[in-house]
N, C-alpha and C positions, 0 to 999 in steps of 0.2 A: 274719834280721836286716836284711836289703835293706829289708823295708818299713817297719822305725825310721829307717834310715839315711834312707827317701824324708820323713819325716816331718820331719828334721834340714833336709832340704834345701828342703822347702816353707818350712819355716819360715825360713831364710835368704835364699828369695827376695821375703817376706812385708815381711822387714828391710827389702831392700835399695828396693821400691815403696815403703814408706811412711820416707821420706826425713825428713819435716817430724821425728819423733821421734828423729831422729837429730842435727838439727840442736838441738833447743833442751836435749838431755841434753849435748852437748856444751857450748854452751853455759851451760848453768847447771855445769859440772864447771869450767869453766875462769872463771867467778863467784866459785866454790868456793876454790878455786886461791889466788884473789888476797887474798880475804879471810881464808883460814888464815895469808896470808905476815904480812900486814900486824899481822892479830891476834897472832899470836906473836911478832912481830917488837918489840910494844909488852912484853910479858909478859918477852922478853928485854933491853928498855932498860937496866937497871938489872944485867943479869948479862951481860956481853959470853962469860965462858965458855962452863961446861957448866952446865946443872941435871939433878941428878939424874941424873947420867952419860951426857946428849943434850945436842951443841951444840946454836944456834939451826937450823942447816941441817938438822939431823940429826932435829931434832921436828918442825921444816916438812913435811919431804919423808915422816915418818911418817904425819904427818894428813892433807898433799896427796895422796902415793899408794893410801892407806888410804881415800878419798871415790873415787880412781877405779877403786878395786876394788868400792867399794859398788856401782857402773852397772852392773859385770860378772857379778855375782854376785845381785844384786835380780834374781828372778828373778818373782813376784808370782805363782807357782802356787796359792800357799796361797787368793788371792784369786778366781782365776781357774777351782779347784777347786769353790769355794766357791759363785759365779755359777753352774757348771753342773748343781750341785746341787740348789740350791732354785731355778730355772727347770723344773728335769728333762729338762734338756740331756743328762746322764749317764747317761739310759739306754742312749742309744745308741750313748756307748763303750764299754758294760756287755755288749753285745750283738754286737760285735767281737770277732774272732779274737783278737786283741792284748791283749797284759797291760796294763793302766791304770799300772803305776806306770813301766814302761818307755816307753811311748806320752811320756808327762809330762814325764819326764828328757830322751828327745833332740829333744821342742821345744821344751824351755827350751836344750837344746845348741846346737841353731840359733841363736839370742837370742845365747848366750855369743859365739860364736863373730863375731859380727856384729861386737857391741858391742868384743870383744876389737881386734877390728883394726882399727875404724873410731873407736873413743873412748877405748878404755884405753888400747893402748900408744900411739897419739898424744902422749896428756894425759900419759903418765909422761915420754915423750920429750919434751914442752913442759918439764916442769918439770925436767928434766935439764938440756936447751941455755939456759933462759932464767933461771930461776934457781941455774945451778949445784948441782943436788942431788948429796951425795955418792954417787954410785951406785957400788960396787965392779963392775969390769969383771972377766970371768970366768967360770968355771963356775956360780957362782951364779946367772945370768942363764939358764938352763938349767933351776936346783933352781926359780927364781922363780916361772915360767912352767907348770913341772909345778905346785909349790904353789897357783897362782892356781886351776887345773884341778881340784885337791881341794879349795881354798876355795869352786867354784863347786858341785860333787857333796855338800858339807856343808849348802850353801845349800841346794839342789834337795829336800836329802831330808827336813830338818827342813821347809821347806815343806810337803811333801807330806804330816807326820803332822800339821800344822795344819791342812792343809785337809779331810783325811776328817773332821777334826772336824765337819764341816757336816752331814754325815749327821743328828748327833744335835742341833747347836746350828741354831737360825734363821739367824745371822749370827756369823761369826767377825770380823767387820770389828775390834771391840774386843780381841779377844784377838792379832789381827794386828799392829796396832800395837804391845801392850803388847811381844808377842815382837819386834819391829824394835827397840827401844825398850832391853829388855834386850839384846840380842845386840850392838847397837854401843854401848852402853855398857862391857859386860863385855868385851869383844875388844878395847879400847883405841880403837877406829876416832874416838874423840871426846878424849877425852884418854889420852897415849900409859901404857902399862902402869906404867913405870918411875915416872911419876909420880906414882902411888898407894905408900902405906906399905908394907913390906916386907911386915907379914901379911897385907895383903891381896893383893900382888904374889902371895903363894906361890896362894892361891886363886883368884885368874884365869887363872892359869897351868896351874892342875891342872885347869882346865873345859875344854869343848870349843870353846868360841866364839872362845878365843884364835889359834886355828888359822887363823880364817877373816881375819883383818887382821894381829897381830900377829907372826904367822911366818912369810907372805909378804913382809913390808916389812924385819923384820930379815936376810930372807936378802939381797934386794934393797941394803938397804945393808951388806950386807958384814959383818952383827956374828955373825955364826953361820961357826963352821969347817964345811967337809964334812963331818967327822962328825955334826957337830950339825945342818946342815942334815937330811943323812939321818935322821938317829931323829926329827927333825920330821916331816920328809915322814910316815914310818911312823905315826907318830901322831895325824899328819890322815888317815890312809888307818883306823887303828882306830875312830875317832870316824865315820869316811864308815859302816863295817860298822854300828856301832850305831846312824847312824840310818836306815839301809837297814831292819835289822831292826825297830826301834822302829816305822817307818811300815809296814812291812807287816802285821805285827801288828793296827795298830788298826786298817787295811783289813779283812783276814779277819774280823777280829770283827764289826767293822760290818756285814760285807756277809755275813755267815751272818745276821745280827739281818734283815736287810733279806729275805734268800731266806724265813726264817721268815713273815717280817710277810705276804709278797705270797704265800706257799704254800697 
């Protein structure tokens, strides 16, 4: 394990030299930031309450915190599998002692870990101190933090079974998007859950993607009891098993097809 863990740590000092993308993700988050307040801020004109059983603070801070979870968890392997693929960069990790999908995971860990300290919790503490978000203070801040950790391990792995896609496809570039595209739609990251119809409510709910914004932000504001926190957690840890497996899978397959082809 020492030489993932060195791999964790090249890639956190890879972070910390290239400074310049650190500044302008920050940056465009705290863009982000102003433009959800303002935007919602108009949407709430006419309803000083609640909509849909979220104050104005309550929807802000879901879709502000929810973009600064997108920084933490965009982890871009799918893309970046994909480049080493059709280059044939990937032989050469092929040809390494090391398991490819473990390699992957703790240099995207690095990434996390970066971006965790240096732009997520910042920006959630910006919009804590500066706009008053209601953040419940407590052990949820605890459940949060492990949640974000399985929001990012949901990330990584569904990545990872997009990008062996490359094997077979020329370019995932399209199918990458279209998957960015669903996943923060259906997780609420764009419009909060609650504000969808009830039967649709039941069916994003019952998907996995919900996991990755929607049940870090509500433990963060405090709308989940510790129980419920807990069977989240567990829930985003059952969803992390299936797509650990789901990607390994299309790996083996692939890469039996690939030992055949080159035999």
């Amino acid at each position: 394990m020492k030489k993932y863990f060195a791999i964790t740590r090249n890639t956190l000092i890879d972070a910390i030299v290239f400074r310049a993308d650190f500044f302008f993700r920050t940056l465009g988050n705290l863009i982000y930031i102003f433009v959800v307040f303002y935007l919602w801020k108009a949407i709430y004109a006419d309803s000083p309450g609640e909509l849909n059983g979220l104050t104005f603070l309550q929807a802000f801070t879901y879709l502000a915190v929810s973009g600064s979870i997108f920084i933490l968890v965009e982890t871009w392997v799918d893309w970046g599998l994909s480049l080493s693929i059709t280059r044939g960069h990937i032989v050469m990790n092929l040809y390494l002692p090391l398991d490819l999908h473990l390699m992957i995971q703790f240099n995207a860990f690095g990434t996390f870990l970066f971006r965790l300290v240096s732009t997520g919790l910042p920006s959630i503490l910006f919009i804590v101190l500066v706009f008053n978000a209601p953040v419940a203070i407590g052990i949820n801040l605890i459940f949060f933090i492990v949640s974000l950790f399985f929001s990012f391990l949901m990330s990584v792995n569904i990545d990872f079974a997009v990008g062996v896609s490359a094997f077979s496809f020329e370019s995932i570039l399209g199918l990458k998007f279209m998957k960015d595209c669903i996943i923060l739609f259906l997780s609420g990251a764009i419009v909060p859950i609650p504000f969808f119809p009830k039967p649709i409510q039941a069916i994003l709910l019952a998907l996995p993607f919900q996991g990755m914004y929607h049940t870090p932000v509500n433990i963060l504001l405090g709308r989940l009891s510790v129980e419920d926190s807990l069977l989240m957690l567990c829930i985003q840890m059952g969803w992390i098993a299936f797509f650990i497996i789901i990607g390994r899978l299309f790996y083996r397959k692939i890469l039996k097809k690939l030992t055949i082809s080159g035999g």
